[in-house]
C-alpha positions as CSV (number, residue, x, y, z in Angstrom):
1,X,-22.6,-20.6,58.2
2,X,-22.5,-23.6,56.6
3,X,-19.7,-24.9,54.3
4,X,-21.7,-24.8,51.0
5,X,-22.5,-20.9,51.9
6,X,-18.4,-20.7,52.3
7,X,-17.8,-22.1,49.0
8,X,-20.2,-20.4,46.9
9,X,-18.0,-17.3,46.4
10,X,-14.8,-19.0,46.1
11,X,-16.9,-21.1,43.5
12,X,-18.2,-17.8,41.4
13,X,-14.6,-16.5,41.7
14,X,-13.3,-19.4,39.6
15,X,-16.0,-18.8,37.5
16,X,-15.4,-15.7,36.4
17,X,-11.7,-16.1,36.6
18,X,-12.1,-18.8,33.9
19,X,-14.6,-16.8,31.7
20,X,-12.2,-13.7,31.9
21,X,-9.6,-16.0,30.5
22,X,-11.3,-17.3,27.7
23,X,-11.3,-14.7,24.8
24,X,-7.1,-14.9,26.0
25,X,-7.4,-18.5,25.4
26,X,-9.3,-17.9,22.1
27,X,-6.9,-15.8,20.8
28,X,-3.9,-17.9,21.4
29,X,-3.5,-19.1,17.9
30,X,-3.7,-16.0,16.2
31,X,-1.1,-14.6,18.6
32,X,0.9,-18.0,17.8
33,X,0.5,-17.4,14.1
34,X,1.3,-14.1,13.7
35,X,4.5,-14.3,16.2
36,X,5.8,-17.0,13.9
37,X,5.2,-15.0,10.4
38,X,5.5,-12.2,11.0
39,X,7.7,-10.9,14.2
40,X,10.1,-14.4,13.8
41,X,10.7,-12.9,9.9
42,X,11.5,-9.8,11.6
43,X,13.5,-10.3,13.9
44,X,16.0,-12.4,11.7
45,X,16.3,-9.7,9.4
46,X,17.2,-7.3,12.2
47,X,19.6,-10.0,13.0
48,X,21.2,-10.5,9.4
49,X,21.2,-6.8,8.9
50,X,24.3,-6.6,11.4
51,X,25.7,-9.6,9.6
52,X,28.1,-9.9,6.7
53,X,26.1,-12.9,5.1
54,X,26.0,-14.2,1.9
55,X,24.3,-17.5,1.0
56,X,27.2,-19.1,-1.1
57,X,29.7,-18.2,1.9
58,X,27.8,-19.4,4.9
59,X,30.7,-19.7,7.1
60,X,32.0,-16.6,6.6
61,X,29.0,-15.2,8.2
62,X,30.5,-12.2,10.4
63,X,28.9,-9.9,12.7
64,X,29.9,-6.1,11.5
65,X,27.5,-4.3,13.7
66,X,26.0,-1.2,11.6
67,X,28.3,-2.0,8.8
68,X,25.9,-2.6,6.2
69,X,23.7,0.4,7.2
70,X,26.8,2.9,6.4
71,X,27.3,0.5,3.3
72,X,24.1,1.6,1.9
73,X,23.7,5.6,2.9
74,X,27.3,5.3,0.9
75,X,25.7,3.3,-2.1
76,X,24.8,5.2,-5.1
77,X,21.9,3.0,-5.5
78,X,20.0,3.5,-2.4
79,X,19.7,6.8,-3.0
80,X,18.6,5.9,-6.3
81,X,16.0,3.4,-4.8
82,X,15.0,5.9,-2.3
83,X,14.1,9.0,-4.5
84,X,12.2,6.4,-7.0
85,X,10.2,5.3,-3.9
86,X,9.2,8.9,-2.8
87,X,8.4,9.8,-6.9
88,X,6.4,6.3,-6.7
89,X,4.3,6.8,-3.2
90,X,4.4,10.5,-3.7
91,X,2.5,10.8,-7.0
92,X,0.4,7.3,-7.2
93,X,-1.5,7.9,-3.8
94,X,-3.0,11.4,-4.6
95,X,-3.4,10.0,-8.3
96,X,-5.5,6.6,-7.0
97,X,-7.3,9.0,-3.9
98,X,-8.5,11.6,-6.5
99,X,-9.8,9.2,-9.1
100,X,-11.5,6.9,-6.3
101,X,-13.1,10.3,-5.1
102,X,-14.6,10.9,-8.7
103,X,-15.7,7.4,-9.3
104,X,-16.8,7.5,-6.1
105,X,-19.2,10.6,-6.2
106,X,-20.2,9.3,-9.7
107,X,-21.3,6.2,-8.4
108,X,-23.1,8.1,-5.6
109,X,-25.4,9.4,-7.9
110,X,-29.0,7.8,-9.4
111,X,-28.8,5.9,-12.7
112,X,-30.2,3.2,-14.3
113,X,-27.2,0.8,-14.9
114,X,-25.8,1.9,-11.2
115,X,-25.0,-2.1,-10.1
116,X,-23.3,-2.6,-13.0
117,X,-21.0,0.1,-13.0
118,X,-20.0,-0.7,-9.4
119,X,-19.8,-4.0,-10.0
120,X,-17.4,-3.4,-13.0
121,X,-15.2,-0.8,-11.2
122,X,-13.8,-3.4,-8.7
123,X,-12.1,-5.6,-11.6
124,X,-8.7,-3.5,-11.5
125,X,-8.8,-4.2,-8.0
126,X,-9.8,-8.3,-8.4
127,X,-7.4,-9.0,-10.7
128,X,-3.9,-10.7,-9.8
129,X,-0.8,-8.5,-9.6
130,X,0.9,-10.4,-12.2
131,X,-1.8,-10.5,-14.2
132,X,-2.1,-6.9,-14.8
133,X,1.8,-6.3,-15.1
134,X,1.5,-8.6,-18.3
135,X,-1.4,-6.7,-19.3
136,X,-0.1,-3.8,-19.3
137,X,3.2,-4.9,-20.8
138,X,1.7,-5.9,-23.5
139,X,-0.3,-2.5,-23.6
140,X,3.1,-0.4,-23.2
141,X,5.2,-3.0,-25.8
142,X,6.9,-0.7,-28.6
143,X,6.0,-3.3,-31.7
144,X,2.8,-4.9,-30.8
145,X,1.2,-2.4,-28.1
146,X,-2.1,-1.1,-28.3
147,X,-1.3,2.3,-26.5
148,X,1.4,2.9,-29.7
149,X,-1.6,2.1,-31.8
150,X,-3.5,4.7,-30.5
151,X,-1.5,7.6,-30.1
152,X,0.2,6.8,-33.8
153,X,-3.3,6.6,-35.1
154,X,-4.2,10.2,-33.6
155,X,-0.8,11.8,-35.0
156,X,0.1,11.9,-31.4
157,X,3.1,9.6,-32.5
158,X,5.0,9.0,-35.5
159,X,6.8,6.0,-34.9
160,X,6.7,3.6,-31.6
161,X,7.8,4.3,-28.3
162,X,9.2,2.4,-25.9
163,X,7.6,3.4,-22.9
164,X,9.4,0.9,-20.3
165,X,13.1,0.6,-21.8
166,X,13.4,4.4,-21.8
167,X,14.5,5.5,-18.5
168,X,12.6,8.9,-18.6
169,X,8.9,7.1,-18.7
170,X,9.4,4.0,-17.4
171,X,8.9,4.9,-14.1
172,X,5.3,6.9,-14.7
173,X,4.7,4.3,-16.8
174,X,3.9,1.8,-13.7
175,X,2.7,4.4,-11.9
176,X,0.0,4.6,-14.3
177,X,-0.4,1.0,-13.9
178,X,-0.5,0.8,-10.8
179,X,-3.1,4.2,-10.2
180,X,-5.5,2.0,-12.3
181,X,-5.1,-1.0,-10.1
182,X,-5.5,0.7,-7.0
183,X,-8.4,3.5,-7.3
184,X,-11.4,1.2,-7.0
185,X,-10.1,0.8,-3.5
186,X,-10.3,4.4,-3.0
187,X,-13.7,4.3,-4.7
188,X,-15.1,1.6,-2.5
189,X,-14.1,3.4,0.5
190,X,-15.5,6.7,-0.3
191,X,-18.4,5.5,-1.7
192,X,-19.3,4.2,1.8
193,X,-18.4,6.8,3.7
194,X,-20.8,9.0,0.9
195,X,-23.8,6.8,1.5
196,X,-23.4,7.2,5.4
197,X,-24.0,11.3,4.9
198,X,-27.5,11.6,5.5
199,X,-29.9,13.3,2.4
200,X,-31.1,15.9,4.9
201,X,-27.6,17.7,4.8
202,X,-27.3,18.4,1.2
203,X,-31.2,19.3,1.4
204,X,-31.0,21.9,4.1
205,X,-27.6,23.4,2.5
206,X,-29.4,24.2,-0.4
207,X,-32.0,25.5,1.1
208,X,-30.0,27.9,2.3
209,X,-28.5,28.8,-0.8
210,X,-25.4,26.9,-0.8
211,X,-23.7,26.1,-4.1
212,X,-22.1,22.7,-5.5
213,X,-18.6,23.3,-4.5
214,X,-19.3,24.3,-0.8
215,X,-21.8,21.9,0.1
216,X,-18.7,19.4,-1.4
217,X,-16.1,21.2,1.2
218,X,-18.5,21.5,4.0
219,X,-20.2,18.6,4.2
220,X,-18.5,15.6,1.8
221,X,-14.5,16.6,2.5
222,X,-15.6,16.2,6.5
223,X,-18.1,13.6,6.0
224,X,-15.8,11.1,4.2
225,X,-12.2,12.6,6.0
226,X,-12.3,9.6,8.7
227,X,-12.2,7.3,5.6
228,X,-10.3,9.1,3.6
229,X,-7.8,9.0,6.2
230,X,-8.0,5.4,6.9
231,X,-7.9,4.7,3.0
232,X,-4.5,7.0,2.3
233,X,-3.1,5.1,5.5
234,X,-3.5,2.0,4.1
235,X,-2.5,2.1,0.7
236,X,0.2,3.9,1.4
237,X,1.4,1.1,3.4
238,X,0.6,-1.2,0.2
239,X,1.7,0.8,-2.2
240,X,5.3,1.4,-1.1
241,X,5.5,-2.6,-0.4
242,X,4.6,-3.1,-3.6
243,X,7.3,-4.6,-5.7
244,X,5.4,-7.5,-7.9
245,X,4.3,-5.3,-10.6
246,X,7.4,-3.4,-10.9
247,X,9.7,-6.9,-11.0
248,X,7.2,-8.2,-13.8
249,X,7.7,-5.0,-15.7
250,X,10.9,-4.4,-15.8
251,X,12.5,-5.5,-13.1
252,X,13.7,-2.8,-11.6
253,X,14.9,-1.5,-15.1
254,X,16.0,0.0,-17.3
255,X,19.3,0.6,-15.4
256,X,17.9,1.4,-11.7
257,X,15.3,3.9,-13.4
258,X,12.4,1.6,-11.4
259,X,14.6,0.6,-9.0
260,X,12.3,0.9,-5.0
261,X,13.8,0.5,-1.7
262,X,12.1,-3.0,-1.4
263,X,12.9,-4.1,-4.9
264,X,16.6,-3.4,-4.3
265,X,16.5,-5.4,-0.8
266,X,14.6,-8.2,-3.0
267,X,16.9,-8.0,-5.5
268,X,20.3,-7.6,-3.4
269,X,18.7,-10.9,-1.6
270,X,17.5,-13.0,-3.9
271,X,20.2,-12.4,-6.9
272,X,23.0,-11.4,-5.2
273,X,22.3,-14.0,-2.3
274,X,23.3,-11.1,-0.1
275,X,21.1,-11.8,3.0
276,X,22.9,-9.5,5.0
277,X,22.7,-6.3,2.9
278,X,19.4,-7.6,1.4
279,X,17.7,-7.2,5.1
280,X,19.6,-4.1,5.8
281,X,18.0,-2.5,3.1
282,X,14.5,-4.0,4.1
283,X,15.2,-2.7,7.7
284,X,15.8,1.5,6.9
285,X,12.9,0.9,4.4
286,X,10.9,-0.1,7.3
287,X,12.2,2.4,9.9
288,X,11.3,4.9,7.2
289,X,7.8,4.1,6.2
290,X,7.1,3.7,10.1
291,X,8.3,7.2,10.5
292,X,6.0,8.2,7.9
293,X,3.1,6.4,9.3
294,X,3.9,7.7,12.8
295,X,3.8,11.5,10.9
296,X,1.0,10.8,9.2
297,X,-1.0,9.9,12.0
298,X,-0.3,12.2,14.2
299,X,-1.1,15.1,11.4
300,X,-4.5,13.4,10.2
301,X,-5.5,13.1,14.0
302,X,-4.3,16.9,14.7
303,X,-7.1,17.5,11.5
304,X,-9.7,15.2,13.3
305,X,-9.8,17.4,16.6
């Protein structure tokens, strides 16, 4: 045999040894990336969370082990903080899933100005955080606020109301907010997974007699559960991360009334330059919304089988 015969498959070997390592080498920098803003973040907040830090005393920084985490099950509050975020993921994800849905099937159907509409229903979702927290500020205001207008010009009212420095509304108040920010997110996502249910369903269903509301439960509820799924998932994820609207609101007022688990680490952080108790705080938030992803999953892929 002669030596270029011998060399031929050592040749291809190195071939395809390079080749298989290309899409590795490809990826390299978004590995690089993400380890450096996202895990490196991480990991020093793990690492200040068993830390008695604060910024003006940086060389008193002691390590206290699990200090700070029995610090804040025995703050007041946290507890606080933690039934506002339930009250805030708990009743703004259903809200934002069941108007997407309606919007959704709405924009499902055939009429003229169709484009339009679906154009038009993304612009809560296009517009800046910030942006609509000062919008609807100025909606909520007690002297100058439109929505005062309106319910005192129905009778609904009889003087003004101050819907975000009274502890009692505050709260829904931003919920609100927020459940108009977020459905066309819901809507989008539904509305895709509507188109991808082929005609010939709905036809042979009512062919066979089925009414409105079951060919709705038997054939859209399974037809869009995948992205229903995926679009709950997600925006829960969002949703309880979301601090920017609440901090331009009110700031986490009045008193604690709007008070989250991430606004209190922000706030313990950045006011009270408390790094160590600030990424405490961030770390049980995020042990606890992992635990509720890692529930949810398992329960949405338990309804998928």
């Amino acid at each position: 045999m002669s030596s270029a015969a011998r060399t031929a498959p050592l040749g291809r070997r190195r071939t395809r040894e390079r080749v298989s390592a290309f899409p590795y080498l490809l990826l390299t920098p978004a590995v690089l990336v993400t380890l450096l803003i996202v895990f490196l973040p991480m990991a020093e907040a793990v690492y200040l969370s068993l830390h008695d830090y604060v910024v003006w005393r940086p060389a008193d920084r002691t390590f206290v082990w699990f200090g700070n985490f029995v610090a804040a099950l025995q703050d007041e509050v946290f507890w606080i903080s933690f039934a506002n975020t339930l009250l805030w993921i708990g009743i703004t994800i259903p809200a934002q899933a069941l108007l997407g849905l309606l919007t959704a099937i709405l924009l499902n159907r055939d009429f003229f100005w169709r484009p339009v509409a679906r154009a038009l229903i993304i612009i809560p979702w296009a517009l800046p955080s910030v942006v609509i927290a000062l919008m609807w500020r100025w909606i909520y205001d007690a002297n100058y606020g439109v929505l005062n207008d309106i319910l005192f010009r129905l009778g609904i009212l009889q003087s003004s109301f101050p819907w975000l420095a009274d502890p009692d509304t505050a709260l829904y108040a931003i919920i609100l907010t927020l459940t108009w920010q977020g459905f066309p997110f819901f809507a989008v996502m539904i509305l895709a997974g509507l188109q991808s249910i082929p005609r010939s369903y709905y036809e042979a269903a009512a062919i066979d007699g089925a009414s409105t509301w079951q060919q709705f439960r038997n054939i859209t509820l399974p037809g869009i559960a995948g992205v229903l799924g995926t679009a709950i998932l997600l925006r829960t994820i969002w949703v309880a991360n979301s601090i920017d609207v609440i901090y331009v609101m009110t700031g986490g007022g009045p008193g604690y009334a709007t008070h989250t688990l991430p606004l209190y680490a922000f706030i313990e952080a950045r006011s009270s330059l408390n790094f160590g108790y600030g990424s405490a705080l961030a770390v049980i938030f995020t042990l606890m919304l992992t635990g509720l992803v890692l529930v949810y999953l398992s329960r949405i892929n338990r309804t998928l089988d």
